[in-house]
py3Dmol code that shows the C-alpha trace and the ligand (Angstrom):
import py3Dmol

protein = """\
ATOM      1  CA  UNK A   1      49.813  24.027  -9.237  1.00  0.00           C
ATOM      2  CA  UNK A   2      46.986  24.831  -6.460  1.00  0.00           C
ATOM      3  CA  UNK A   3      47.455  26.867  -4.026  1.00  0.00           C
ATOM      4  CA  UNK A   4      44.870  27.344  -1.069  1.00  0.00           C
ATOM      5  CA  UNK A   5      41.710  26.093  -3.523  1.00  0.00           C
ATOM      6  CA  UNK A   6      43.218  28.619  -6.298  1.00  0.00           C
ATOM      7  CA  UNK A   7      44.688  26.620  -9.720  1.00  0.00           C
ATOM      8  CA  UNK A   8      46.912  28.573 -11.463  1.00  0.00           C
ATOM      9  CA  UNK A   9      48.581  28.159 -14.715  1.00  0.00           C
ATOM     10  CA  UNK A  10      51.631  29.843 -15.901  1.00  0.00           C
ATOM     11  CA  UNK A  11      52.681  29.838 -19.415  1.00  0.00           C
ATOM     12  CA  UNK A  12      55.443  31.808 -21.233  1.00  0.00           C
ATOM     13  CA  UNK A  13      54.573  33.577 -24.711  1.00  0.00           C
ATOM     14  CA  UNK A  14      56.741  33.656 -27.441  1.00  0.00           C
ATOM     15  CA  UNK A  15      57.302  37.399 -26.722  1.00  0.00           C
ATOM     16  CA  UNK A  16      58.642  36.818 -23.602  1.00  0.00           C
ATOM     17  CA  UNK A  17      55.596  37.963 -21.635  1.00  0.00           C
ATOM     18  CA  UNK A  18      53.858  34.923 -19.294  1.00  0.00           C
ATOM     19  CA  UNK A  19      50.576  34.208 -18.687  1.00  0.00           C
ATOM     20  CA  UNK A  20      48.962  33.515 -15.157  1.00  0.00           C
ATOM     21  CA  UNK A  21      45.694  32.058 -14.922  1.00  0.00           C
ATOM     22  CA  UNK A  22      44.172  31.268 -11.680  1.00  0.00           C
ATOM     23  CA  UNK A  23      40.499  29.398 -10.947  1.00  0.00           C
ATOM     24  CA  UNK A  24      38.903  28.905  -7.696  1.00  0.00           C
ATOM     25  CA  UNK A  25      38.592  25.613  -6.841  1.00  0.00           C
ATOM     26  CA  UNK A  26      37.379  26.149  -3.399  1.00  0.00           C
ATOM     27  CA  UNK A  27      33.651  25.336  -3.983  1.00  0.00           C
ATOM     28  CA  UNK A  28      34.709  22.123  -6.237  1.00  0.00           C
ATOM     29  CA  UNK A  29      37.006  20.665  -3.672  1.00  0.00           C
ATOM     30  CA  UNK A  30      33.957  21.596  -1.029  1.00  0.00           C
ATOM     31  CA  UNK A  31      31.522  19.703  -2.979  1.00  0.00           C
ATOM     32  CA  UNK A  32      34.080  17.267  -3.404  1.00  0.00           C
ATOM     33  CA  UNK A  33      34.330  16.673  -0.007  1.00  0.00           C
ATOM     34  CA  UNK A  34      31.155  16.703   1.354  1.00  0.00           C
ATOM     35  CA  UNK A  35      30.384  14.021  -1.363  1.00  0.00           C
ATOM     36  CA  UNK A  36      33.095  11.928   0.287  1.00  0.00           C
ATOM     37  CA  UNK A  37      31.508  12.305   4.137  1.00  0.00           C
ATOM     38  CA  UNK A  38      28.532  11.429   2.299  1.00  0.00           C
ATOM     39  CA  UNK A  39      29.517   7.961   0.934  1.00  0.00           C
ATOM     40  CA  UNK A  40      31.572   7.546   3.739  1.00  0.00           C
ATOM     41  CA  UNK A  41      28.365   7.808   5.923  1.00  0.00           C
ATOM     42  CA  UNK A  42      25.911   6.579   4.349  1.00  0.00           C
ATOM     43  CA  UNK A  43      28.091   3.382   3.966  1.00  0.00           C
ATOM     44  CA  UNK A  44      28.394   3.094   7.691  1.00  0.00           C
ATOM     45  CA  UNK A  45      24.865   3.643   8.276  1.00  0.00           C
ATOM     46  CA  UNK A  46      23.952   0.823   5.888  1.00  0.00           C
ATOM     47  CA  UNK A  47      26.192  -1.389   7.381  1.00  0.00           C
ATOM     48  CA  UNK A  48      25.301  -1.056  10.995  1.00  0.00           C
ATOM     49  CA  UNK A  49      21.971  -3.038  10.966  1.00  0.00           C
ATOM     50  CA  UNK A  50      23.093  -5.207   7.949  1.00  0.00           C
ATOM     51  CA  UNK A  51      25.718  -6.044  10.475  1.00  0.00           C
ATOM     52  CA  UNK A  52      22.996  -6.513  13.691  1.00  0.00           C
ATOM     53  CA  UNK A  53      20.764  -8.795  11.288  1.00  0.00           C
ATOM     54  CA  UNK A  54      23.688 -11.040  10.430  1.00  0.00           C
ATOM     55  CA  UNK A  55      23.974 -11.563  14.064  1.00  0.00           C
ATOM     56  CA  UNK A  56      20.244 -12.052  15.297  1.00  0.00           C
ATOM     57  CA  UNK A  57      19.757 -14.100  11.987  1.00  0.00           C
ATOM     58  CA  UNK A  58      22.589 -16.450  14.092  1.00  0.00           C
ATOM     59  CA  UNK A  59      21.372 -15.938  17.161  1.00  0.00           C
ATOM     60  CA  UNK A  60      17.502 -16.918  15.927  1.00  0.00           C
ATOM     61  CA  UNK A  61      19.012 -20.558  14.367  1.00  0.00           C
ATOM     62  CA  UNK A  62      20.807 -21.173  17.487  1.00  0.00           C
ATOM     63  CA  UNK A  63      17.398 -20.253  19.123  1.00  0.00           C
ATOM     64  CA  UNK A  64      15.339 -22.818  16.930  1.00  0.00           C
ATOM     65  CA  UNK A  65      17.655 -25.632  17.908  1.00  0.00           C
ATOM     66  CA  UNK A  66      20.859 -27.245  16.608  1.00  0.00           C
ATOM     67  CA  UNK A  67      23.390 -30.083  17.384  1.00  0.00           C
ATOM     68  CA  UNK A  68      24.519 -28.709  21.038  1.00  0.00           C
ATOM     69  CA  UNK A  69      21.362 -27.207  22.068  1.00  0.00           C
ATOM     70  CA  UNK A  70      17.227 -27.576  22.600  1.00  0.00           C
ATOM     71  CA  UNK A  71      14.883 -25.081  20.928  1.00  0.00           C
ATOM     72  CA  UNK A  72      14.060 -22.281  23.106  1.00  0.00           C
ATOM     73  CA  UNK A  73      10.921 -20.790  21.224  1.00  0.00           C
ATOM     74  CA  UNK A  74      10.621 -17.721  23.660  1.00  0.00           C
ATOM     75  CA  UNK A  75      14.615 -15.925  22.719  1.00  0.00           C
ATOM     76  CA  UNK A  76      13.502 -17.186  19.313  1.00  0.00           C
ATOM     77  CA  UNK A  77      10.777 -14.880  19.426  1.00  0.00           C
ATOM     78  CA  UNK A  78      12.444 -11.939  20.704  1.00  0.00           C
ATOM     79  CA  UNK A  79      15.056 -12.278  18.103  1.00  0.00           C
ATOM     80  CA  UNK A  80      12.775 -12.457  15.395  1.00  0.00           C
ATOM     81  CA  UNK A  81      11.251  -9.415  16.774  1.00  0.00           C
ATOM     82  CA  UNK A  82      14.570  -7.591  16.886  1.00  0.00           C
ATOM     83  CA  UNK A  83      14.996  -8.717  13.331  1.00  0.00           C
ATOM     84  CA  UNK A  84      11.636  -7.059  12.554  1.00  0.00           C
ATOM     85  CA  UNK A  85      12.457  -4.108  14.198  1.00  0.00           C
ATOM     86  CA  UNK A  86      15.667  -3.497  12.470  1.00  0.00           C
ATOM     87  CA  UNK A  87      14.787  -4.272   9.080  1.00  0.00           C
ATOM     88  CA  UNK A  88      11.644  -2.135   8.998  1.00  0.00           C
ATOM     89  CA  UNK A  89      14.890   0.448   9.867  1.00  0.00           C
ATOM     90  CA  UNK A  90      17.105  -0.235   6.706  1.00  0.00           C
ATOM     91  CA  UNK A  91      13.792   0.035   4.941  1.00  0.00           C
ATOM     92  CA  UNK A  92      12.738   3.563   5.990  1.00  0.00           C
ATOM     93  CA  UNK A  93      16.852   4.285   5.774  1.00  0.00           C
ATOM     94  CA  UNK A  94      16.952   3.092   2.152  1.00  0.00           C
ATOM     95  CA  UNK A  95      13.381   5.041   0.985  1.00  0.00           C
ATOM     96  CA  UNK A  96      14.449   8.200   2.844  1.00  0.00           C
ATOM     97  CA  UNK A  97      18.091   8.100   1.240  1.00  0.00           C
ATOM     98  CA  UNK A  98      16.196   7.608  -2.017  1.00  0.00           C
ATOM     99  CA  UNK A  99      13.917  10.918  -1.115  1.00  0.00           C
ATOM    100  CA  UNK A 100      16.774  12.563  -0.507  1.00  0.00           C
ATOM    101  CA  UNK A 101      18.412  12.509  -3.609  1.00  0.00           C
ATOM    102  CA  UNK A 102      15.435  12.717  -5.638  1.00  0.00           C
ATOM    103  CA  UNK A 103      15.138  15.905  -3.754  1.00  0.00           C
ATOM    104  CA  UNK A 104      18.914  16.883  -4.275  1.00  0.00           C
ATOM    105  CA  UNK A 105      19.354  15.997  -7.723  1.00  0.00           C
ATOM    106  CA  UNK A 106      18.236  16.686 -11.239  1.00  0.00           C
ATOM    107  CA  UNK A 107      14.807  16.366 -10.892  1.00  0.00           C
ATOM    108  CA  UNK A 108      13.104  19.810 -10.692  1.00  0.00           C
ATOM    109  CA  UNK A 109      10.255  20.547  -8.447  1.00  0.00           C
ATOM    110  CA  UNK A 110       6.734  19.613 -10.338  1.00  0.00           C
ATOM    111  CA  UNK A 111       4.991  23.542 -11.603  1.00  0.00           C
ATOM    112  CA  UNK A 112       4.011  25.236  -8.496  1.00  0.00           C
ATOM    113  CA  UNK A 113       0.459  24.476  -7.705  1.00  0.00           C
ATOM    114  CA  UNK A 114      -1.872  26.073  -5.031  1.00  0.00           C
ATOM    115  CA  UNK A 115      -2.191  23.732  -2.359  1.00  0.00           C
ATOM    116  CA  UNK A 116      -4.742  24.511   0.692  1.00  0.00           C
ATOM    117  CA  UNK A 117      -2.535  24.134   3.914  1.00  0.00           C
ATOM    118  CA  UNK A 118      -5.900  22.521   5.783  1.00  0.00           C
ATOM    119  CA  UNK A 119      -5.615  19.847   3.568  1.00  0.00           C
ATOM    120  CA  UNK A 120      -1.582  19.545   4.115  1.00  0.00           C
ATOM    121  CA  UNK A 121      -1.959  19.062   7.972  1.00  0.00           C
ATOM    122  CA  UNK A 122      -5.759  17.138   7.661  1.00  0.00           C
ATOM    123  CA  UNK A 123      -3.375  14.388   5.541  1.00  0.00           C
ATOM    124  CA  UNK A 124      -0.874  14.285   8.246  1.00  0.00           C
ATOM    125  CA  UNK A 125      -2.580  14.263  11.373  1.00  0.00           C
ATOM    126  CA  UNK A 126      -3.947  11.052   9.470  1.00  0.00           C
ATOM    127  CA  UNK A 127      -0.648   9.531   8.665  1.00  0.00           C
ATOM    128  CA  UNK A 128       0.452  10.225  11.842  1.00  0.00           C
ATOM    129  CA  UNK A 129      -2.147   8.094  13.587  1.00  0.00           C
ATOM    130  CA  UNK A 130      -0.714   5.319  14.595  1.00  0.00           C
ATOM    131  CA  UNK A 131       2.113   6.716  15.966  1.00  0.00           C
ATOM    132  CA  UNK A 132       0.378   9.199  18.091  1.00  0.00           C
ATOM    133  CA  UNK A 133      -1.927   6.843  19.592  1.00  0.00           C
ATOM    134  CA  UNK A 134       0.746   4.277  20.733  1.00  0.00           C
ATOM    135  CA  UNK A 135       2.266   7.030  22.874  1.00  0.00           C
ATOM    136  CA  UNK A 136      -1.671   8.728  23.445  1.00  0.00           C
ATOM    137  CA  UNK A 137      -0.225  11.586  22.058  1.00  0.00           C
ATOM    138  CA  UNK A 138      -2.741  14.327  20.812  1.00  0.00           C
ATOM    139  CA  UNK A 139      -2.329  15.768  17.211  1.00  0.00           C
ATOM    140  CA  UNK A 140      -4.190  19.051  17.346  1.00  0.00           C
ATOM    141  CA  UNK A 141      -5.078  21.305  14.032  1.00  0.00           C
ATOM    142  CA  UNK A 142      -5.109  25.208  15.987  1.00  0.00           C
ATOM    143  CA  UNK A 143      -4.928  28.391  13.549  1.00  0.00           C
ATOM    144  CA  UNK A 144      -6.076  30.177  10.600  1.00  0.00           C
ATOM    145  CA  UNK A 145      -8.057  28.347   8.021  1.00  0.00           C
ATOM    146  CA  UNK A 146      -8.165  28.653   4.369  1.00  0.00           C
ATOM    147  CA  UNK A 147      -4.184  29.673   3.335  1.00  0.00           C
ATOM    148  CA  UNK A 148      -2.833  28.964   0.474  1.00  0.00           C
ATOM    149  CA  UNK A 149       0.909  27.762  -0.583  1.00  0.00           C
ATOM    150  CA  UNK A 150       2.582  27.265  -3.458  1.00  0.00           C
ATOM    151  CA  UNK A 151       4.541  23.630  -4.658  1.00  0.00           C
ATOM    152  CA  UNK A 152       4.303  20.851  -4.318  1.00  0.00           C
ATOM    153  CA  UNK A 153       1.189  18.832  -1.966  1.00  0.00           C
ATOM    154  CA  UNK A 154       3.512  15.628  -1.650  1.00  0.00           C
ATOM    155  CA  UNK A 155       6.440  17.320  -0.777  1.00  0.00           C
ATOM    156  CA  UNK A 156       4.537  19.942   1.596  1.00  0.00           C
ATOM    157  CA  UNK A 157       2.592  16.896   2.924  1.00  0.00           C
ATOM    158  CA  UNK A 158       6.071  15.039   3.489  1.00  0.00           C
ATOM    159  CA  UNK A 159       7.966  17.656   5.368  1.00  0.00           C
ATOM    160  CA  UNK A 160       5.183  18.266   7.732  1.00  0.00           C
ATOM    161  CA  UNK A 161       4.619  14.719   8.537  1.00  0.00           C
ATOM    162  CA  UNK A 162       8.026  14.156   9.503  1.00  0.00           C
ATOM    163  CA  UNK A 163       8.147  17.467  11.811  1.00  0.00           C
ATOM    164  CA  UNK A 164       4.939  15.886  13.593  1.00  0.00           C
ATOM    165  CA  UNK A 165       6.708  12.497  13.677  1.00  0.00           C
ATOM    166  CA  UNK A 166       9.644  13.890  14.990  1.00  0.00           C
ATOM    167  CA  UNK A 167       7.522  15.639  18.024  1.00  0.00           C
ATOM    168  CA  UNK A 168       5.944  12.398  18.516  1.00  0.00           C
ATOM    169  CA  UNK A 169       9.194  10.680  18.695  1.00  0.00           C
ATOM    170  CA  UNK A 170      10.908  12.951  21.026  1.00  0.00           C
ATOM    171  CA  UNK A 171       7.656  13.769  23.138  1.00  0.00           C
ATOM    172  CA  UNK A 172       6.555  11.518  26.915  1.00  0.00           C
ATOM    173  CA  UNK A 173       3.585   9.780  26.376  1.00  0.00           C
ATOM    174  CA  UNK A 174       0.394  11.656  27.048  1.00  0.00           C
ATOM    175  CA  UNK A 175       1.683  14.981  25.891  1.00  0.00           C
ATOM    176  CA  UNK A 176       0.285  16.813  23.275  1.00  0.00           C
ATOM    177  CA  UNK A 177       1.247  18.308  19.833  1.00  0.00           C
ATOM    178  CA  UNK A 178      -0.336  21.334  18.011  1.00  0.00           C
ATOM    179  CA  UNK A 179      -0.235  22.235  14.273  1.00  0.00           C
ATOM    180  CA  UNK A 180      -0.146  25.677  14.367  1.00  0.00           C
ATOM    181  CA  UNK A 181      -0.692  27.962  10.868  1.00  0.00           C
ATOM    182  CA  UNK A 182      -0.808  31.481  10.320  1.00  0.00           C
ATOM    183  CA  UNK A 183      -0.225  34.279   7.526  1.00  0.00           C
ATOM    184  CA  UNK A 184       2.881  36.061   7.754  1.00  0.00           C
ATOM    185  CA  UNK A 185       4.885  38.647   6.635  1.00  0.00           C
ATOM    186  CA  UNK A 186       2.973  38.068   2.928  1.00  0.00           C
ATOM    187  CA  UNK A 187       3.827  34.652   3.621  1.00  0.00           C
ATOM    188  CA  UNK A 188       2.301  30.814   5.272  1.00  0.00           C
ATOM    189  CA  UNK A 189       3.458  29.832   8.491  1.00  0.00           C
ATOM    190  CA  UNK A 190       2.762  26.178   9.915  1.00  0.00           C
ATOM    191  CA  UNK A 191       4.455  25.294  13.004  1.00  0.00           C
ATOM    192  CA  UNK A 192       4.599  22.094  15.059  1.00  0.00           C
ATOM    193  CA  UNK A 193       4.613  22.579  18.329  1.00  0.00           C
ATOM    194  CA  UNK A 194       5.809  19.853  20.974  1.00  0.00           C
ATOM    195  CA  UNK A 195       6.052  19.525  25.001  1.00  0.00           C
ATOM    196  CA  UNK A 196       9.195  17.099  24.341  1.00  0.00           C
ATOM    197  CA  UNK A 197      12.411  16.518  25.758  1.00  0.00           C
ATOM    198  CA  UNK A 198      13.658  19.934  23.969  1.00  0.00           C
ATOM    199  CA  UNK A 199      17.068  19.928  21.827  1.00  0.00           C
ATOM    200  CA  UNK A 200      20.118  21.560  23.443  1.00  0.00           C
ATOM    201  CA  UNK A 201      21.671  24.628  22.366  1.00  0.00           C
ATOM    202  CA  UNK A 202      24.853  23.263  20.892  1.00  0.00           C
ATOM    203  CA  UNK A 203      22.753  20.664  18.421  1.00  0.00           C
ATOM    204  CA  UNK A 204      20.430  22.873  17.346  1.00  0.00           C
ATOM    205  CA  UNK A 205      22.196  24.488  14.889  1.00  0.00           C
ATOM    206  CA  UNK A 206      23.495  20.900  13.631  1.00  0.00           C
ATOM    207  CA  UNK A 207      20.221  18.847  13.943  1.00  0.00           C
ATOM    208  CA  UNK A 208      19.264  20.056   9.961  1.00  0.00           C
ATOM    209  CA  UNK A 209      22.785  17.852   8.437  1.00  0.00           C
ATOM    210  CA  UNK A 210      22.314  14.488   7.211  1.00  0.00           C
ATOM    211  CA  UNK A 211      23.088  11.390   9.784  1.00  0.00           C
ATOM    212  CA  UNK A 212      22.812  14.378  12.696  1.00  0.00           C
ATOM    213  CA  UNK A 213      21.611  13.306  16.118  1.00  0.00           C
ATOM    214  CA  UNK A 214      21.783  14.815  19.020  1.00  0.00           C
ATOM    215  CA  UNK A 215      20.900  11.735  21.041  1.00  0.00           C
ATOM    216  CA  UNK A 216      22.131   8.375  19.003  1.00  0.00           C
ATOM    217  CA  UNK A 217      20.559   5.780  21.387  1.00  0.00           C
ATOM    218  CA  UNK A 218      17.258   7.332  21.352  1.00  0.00           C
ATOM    219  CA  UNK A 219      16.791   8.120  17.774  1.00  0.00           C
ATOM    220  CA  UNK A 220      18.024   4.432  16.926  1.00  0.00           C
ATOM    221  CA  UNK A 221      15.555   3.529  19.924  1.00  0.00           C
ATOM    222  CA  UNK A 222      12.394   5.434  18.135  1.00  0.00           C
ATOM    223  CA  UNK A 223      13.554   3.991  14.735  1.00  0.00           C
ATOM    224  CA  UNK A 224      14.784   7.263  13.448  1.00  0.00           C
ATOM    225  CA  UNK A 225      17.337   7.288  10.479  1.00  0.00           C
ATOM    226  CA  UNK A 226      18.897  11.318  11.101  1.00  0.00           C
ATOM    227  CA  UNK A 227      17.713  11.980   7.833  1.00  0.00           C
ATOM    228  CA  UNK A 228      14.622  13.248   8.362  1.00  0.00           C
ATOM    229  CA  UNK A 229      15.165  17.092   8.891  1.00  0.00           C
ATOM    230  CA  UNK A 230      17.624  17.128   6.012  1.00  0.00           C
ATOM    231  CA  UNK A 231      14.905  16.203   3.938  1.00  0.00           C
ATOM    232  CA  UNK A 232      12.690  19.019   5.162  1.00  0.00           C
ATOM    233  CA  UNK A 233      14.901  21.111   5.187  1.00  0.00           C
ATOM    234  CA  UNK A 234      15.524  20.493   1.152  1.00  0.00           C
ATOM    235  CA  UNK A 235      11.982  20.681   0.636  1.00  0.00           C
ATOM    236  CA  UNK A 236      11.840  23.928   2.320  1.00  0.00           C
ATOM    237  CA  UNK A 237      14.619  25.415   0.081  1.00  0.00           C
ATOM    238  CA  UNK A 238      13.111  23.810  -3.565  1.00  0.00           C
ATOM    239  CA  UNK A 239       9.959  26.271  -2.160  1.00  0.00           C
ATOM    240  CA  UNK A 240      11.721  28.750  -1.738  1.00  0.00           C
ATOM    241  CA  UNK A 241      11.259  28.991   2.136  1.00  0.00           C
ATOM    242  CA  UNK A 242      13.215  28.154   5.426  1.00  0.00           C
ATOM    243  CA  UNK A 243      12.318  26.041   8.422  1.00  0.00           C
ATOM    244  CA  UNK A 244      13.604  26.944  11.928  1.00  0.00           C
ATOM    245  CA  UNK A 245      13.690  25.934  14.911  1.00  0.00           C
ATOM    246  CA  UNK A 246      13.206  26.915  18.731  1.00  0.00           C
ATOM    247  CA  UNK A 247      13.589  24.701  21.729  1.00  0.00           C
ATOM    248  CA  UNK A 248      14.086  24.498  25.565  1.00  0.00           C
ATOM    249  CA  UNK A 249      15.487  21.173  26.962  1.00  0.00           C
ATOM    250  CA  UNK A 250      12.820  19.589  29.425  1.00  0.00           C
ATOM    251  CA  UNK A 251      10.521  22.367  27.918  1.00  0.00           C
ATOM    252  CA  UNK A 252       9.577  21.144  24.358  1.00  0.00           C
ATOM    253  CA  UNK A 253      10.558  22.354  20.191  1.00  0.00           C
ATOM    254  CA  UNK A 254       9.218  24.571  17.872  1.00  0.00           C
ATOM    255  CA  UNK A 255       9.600  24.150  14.207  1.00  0.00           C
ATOM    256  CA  UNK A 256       8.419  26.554  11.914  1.00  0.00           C
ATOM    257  CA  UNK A 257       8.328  26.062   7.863  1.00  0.00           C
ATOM    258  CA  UNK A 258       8.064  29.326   6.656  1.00  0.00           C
ATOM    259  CA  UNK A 259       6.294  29.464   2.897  1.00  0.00           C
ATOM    260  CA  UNK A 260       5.704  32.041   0.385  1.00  0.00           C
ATOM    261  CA  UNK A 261       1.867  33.125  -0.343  1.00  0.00           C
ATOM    262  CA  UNK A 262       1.983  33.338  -3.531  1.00  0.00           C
ATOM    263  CA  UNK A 263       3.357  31.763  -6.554  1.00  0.00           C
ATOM    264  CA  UNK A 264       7.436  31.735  -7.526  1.00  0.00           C
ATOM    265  CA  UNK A 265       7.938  34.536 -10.589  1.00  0.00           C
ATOM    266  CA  UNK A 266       7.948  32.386 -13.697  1.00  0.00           C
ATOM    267  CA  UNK A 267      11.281  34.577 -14.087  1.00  0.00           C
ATOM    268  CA  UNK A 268      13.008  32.963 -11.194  1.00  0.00           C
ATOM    269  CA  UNK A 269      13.739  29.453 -10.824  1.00  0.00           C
ATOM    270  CA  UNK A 270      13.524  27.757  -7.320  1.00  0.00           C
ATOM    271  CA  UNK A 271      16.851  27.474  -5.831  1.00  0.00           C
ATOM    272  CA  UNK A 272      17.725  23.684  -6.813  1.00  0.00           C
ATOM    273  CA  UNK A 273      20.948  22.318  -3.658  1.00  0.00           C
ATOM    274  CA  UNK A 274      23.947  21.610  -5.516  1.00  0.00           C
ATOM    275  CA  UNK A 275      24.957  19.240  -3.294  1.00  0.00           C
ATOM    276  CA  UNK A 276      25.214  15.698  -4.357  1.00  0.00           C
TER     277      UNK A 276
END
"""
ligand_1 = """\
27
ADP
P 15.942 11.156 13.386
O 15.609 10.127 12.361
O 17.114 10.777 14.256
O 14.756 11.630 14.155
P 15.967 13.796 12.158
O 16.797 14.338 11.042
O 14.490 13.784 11.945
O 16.528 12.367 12.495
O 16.300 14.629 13.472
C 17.659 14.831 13.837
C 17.801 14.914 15.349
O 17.177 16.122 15.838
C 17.117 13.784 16.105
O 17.952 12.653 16.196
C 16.867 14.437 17.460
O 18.042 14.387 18.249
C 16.605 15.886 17.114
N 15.159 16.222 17.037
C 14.409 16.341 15.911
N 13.139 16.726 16.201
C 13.079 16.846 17.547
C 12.034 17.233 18.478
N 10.807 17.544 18.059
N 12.362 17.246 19.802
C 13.612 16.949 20.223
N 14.630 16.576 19.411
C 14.375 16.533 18.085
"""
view = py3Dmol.view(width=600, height=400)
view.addModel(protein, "pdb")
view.setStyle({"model": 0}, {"cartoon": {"style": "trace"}})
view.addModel(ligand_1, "xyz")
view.setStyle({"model": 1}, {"stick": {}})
view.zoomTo()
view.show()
């Protein structure tokens, strides 16, 4: 029987006496569940733009001509271009779900290596290029030189990026966006500061889940998959550090990842999510 996430298991002994055993099955079912929402989503986010392609796929062969109708090479274009648009979507959707779970599952976080945190925001303000300059956004580098973290470059190198891509995203054109790093509390600091559209109170404790936006039409509008801050937020936790976040709507966002200084004790392993 199972009662409120508790199993129990009653058996009678030959002397008469009976035996109760009870297990908590809370945390199962929980994992159990979010598992569930997980497929369930993920399943819906695949098939929204599989869906839109079917139909601009239709719409484009209509566009090129057929029995009932002349070409009409300019909608043709802007179909293809919609077609574009959303598949370079499902691609980033399908690589970041893949991140993801390398992140969640077995694999275990390469040996912690020292990694120089001026090299960890010099390689993103150079992936983040191209983004930057469409909107003539500037990526500025302001803080102490020469920290040190511990983990992993890619995944250090990953989280950040998408942080500055997020300010980018959510940011008017001609704005700017600062890189800020510091020692702390025996620890690294790096924080990306933006002068963006700001994240309201009730989402911000929310924005960190997988799918989460607070703003659907715009992230689908900038490309983004909600996936993004899940993913730092894993990589945070395999190094054994957080990542917050302030904002003001109208204002901008701060988010901080917060890093220990110096190597994990060979004793402890980094926390490794359970989930999925
Ligand atoms: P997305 O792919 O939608 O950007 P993320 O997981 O990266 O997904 O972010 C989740 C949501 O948090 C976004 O949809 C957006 O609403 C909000 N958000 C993230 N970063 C910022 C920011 N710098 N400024 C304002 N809103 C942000």
């Amino acid at each position: 029987a199972e009662l409120l996430g508790v199993h129990v298991r009653a058996s009678a002994l030959d002397d008469g006496h009976v035996v109760v055993e009870a297990a908590d099955v809370t945390e199962s079912h929980r994992v159990a569940r979010v598992r569930r929402d997980f497929v369930a989503n993920v399943s819906h986010e695949l098939k929204t733009p599989v869906g839109a392609l079917q139909l601009l796929a239709e719409a484009l062969l209509e566009a090129t001509g057929d029995a009932d109708a002349s070409p009409d090479p300019a909608a043709a274009r802007r179909f293809a271009e919609r077609i574009q648009k959303e598949s370079t979507r499902l691609g980033r959707l399908v690589s970041e779900l893949l991140e993801l779970s390398r992140l969640q599952g077995a694999e275990p976080l390469p040996e912690p290596q020292p990694v120089a945190v001026d090299r960890i925001v010099a390689e993103v303000i150079d992936r983040t290029r191209t983004p930057a300059s469409a909107k003539e956004i500037e990526v500025l580098f302001r803080g102490e030189r020469e920290l040190t973290v511990y983990g992993s470059e890619g995944q250090l190198v990953t989280a950040v990026t998408n942080l500055v891509e997020n300010a980018i995203a959510y940011s008017p054109e001609r704005t700017r966006v600062t890189v800020k790093t510091r020692a702390a509390g025996g620890g690294v600091e790096i924080s990306v500061v933006d002068q963006g559209i700001g994240i309201e109170p009730r989402d911000l404790d929310r924005i960190f889940e997988r799918f989460y936006r607070a703003d659907r039409a715009r992230s689908r509008a900038t490309g983004g998959t909600g996936l993004g801050l899940a993913i730092v937020k894993h990589i945070a936790t395999n190094h054994a550090g957080r990542v917050d976040v302030s904002s003001t709507v109208g204002v901008g966002s701060t988010f901080t990842l917060r890093l220990p200084g110096r190597p994990p004790e060979a004793s402890l392993p980094l926390p490794q999510s359970v989930e999925i």
